[in-house]
TORKESE-511732 format. One line per 8 residues: their letters; for each residue x, y, z of N, C-alpha, C. Coordinates in steps of 0.05 Angstrom, whole numbers, plus 5000, padded with zeros to 4 digits. Layout:
residues N
a	X Y Z X Y Z X Y Z  ... .
This chain:
residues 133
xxxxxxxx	0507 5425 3489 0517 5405 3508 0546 5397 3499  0567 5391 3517 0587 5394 3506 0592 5359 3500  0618 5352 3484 0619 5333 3480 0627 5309 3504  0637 5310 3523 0645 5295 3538 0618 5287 3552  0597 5308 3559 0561 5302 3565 0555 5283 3549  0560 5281 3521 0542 5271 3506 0552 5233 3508  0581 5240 3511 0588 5210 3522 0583 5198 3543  0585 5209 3560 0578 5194 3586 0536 5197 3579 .
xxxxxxxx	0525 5209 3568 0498 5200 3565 0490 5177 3547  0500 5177 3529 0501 5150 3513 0513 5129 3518  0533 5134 3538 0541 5104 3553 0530 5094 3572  0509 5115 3588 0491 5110 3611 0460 5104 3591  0448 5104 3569 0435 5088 3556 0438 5063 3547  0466 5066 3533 0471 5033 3535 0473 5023 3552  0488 5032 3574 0478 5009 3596 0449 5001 3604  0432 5026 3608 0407 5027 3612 0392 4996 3598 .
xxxxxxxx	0404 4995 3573 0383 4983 3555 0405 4948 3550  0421 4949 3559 0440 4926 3572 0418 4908 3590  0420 4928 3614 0416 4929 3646 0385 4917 3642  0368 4920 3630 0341 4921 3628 0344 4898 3615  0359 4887 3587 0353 4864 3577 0357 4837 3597  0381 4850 3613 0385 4827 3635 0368 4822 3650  0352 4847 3666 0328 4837 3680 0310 4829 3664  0310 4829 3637 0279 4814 3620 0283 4789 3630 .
xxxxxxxx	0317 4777 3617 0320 4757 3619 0308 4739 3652  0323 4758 3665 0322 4744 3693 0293 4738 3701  0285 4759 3699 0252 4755 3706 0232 4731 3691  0242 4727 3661 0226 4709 3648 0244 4686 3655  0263 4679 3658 0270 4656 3672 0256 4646 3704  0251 4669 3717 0236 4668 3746 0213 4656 3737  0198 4654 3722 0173 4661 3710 0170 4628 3707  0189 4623 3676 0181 4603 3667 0217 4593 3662 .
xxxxxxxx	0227 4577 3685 0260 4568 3681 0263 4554 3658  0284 4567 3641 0290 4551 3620 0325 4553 3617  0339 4577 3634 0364 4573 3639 0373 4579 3659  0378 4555 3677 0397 4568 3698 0414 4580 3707  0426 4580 3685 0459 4587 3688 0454 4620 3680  0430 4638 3679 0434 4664 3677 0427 4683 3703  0423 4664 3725 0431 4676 3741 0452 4684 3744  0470 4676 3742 0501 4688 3740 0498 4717 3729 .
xxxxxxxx	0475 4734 3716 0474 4748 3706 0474 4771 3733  0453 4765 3746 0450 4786 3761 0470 4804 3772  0486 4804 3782 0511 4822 3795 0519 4844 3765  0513 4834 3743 0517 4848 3722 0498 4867 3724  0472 4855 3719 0440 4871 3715 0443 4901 3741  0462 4889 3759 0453 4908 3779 0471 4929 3779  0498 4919 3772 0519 4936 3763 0514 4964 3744  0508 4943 3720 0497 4958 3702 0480 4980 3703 .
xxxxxxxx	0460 4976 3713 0443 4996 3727 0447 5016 3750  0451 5004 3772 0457 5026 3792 0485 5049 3777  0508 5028 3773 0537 5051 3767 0540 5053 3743  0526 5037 3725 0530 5043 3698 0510 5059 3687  0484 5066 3697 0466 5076 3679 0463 5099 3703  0458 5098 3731 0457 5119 3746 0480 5135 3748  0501 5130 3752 0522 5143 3756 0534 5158 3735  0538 5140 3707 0547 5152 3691 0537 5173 3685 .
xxxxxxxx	0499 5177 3688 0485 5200 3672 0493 5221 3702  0500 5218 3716 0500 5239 3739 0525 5247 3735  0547 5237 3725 0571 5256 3717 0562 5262 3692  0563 5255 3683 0554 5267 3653 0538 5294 3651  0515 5298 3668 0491 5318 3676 0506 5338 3687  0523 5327 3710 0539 5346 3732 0565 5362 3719  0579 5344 3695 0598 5361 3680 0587 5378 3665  0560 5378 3654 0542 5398 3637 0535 5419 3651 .
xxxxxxxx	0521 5409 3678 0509 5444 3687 0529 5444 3699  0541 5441 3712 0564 5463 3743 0572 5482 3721  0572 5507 3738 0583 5526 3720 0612 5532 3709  0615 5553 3688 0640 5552 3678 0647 5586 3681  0670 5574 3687 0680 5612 3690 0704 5625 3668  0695 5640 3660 0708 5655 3635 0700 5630 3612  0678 5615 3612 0674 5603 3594 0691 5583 3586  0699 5571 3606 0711 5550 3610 0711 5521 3621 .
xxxxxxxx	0709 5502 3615 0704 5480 3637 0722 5470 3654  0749 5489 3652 0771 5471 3667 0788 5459 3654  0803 5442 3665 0829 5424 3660 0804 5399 3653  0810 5381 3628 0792 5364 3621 0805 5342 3622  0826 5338 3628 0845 5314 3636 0831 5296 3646  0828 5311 3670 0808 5287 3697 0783 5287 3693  0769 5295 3680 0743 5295 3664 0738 5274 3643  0759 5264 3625 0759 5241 3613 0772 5222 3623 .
xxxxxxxx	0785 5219 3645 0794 5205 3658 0764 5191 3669  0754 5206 3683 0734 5200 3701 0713 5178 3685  0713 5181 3651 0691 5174 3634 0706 5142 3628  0736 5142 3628 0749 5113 3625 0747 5105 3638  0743 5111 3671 0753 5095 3694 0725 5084 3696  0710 5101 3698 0681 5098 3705 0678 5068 3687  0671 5069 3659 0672 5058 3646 0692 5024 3647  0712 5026 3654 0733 5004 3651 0719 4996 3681 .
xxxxxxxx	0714 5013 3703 0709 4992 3731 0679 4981 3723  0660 4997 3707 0623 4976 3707 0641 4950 3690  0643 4953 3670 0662 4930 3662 0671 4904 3671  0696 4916 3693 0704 4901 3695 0691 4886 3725  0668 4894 3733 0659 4888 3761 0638 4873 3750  0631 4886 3727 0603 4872 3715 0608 4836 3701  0625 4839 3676 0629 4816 3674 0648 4792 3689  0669 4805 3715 0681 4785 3724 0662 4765 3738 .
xxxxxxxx	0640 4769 3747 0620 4745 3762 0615 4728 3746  0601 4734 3714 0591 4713 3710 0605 4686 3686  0633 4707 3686 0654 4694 3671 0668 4671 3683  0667 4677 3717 0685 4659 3723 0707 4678 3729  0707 4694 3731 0748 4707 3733 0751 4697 3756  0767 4689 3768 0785 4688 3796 0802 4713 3796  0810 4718 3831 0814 4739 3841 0807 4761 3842  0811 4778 3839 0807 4812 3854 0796 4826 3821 .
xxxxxxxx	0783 4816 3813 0779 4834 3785 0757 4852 3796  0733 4841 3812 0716 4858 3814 0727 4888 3833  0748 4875 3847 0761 4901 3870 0769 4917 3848  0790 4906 3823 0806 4917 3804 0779 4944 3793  0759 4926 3789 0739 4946 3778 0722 4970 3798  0710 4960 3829 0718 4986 3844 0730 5001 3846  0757 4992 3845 0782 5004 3841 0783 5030 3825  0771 5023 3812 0771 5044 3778 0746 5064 3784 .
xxxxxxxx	0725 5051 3788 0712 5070 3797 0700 5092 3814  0719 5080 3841 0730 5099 3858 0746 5116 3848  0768 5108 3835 0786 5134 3815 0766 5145 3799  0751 5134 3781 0728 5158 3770 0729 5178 3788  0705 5170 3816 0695 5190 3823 0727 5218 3839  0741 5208 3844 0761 5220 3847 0763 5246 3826  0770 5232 3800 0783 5248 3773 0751 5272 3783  0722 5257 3782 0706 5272 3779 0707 5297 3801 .
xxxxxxxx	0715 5294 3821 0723 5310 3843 0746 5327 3827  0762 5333 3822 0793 5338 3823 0773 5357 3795  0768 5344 3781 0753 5374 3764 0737 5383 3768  0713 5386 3788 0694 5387 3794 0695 5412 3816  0716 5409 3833 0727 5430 3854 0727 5453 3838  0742 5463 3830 0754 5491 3816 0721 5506 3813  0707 5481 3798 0671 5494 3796 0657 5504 3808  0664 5498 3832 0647 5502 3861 0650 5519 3882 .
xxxxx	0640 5543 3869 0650 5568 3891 0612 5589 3902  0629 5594 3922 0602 5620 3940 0581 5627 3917  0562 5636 3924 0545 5647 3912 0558 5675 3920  0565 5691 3891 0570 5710 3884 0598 5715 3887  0609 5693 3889 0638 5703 3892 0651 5697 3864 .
C-alpha cells in the first residue's frame, strides 16, 4: 500500500473514532442531560463522519486500487494536495460551529474540500482508460 493510502486511512480512523466519541457524547446527553452546550457538537459529529471518515477512506482506497501504468501512479502533486485540502476543509467546517467563528469559515472549509475533490479528479483522470486500451 503506498504511502499516501496509508494517510488518508489513518486520518479517516481518526476521524472515525473522533466522530463516534461525539455521538457517545450526544446520545448520553439525550439520555440523561447533563450538558447542553454539546449540542453545538453535532455539525462536527456529522462532519466528521460523513467527509471525514467516509470520504477520506474513499480517496485513500481509490488512490490505492485505480491502476498504474508503467508502474506508476502519476503526478502526486494533486494527490497530496487532495489529502490537505480534504483535511484543512473537515476542519475547518467541523470546528467553526461550535466555536462560535463568524463568517464564511464553514464555506472557507467547503471550499477546500471541493478543491480536494478536484486535485482528486486532476490525478485520478490520466488512471482511467478503456478496458484494454
Amino acid at each position: 500500500m503506498p504511502p499516501l493510502s496509508r494517510w488518508f486511512i489513518r486520518a479517516a480512523l481518526l476521524y472515525l473514532a473522533v466522530g463516534f466519541t461525539f455521538g457517545a457524547l450526544l446520545l448520553g446527553n439525550k439520555g440523561i442531560p447533563f450538558a447542553p452546550w454539546l449540542w453545538r457538537l453535532l455539525p462536527s459529529h456529522i462532519e466528521f463522519l460523513v467527509v471525514g471518515w467516509t470520504v477520506q477512506l474513499i480517496f485513500g482506497v481509490g488512490f490505492w486500487i485505480l491502476p498504474r501504468f508503467r508502474g506508476e501512479r502519476g503526478w502526486m502533486a494533486p494527490a497530496w494536495a487532495t489529502f490537505w485540502l480534504l483535511n484543512a476543509g473537515v476542519l475547518l467546517a467541523a470546528l467553526a460551529p461550535p466555536l462560535g467563528a463568524q463568517g464564511g469559515w464553514v464555506l472557507v472549509g467547503r471550499l477546500a474540500e471541493a478543491g480536494a475533490a478536484a486535485c482528486f479528479a486532476v490525478h485520478a483522470w490520466p488512471r482511467i482508460k478503456a478496458a484494454g486500451a
